[in-house]
C-alpha positions as CSV (number, residue, x, y, z in Angstrom):
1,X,26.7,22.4,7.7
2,X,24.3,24.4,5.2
3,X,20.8,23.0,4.6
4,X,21.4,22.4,0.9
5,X,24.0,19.5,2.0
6,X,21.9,17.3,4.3
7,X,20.5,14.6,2.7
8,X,17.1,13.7,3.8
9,X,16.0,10.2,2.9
10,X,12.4,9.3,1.2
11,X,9.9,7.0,3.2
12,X,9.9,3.4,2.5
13,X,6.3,3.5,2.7
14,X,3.6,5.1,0.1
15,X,-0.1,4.6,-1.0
16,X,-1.1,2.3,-3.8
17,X,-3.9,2.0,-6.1
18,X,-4.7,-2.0,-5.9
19,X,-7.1,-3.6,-7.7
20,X,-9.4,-6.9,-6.4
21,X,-8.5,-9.9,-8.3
22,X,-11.8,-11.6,-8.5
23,X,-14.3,-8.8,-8.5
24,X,-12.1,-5.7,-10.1
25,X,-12.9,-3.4,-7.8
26,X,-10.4,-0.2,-7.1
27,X,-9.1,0.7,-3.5
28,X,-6.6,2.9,-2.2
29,X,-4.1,1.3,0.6
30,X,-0.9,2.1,2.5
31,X,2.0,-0.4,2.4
32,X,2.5,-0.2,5.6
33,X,-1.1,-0.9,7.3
34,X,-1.3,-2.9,10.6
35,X,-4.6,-4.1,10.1
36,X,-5.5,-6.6,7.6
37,X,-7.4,-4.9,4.5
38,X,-10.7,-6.5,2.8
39,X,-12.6,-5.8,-0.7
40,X,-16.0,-3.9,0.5
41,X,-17.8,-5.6,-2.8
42,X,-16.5,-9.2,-2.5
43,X,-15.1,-9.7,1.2
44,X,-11.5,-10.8,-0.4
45,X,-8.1,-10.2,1.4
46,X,-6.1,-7.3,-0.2
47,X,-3.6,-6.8,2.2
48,X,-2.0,-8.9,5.0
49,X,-0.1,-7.2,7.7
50,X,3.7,-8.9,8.3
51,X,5.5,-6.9,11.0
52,X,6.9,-4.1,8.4
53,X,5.8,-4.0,4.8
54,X,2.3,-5.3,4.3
55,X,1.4,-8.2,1.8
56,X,-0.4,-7.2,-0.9
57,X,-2.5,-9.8,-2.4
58,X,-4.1,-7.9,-5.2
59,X,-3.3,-6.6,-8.8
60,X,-1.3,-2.8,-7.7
61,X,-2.1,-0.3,-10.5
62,X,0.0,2.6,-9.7
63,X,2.2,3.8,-6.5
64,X,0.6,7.6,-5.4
65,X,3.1,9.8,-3.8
């Protein structure tokens, strides 16, 4: 098989530019993070861990790839 045929799939997972919902603070997270994420300024969740995909609890801006 020649290398131009493979298919090689994209990740699932990426980084995302969320941004706090009470304070509007900016913070970079992955979607997949298996800890549970915090604002630095206000203390608020941002991201819950579920197993797989991560909850994100805040206002996401933009997906970085």
């Amino acid at each position: 098989m020649k290398k131009h045929n493979i298919m090689i799939p994209k990740p699932r997972s990426h980084f995302a530019k969320v941004e706090c919902d009470s304070c509007k603070n900016i913070k970079v997270l992955y979607t997949f993070s298996t800890k549970p994420i915090v604002c630095p300024s206000c203390n608020a969740e941002l991201l819950v861990n579920t197993g797989g995909q991560a909850q994100i609890l805040g206002n996401i801006l933009e997906t970085l790839d």
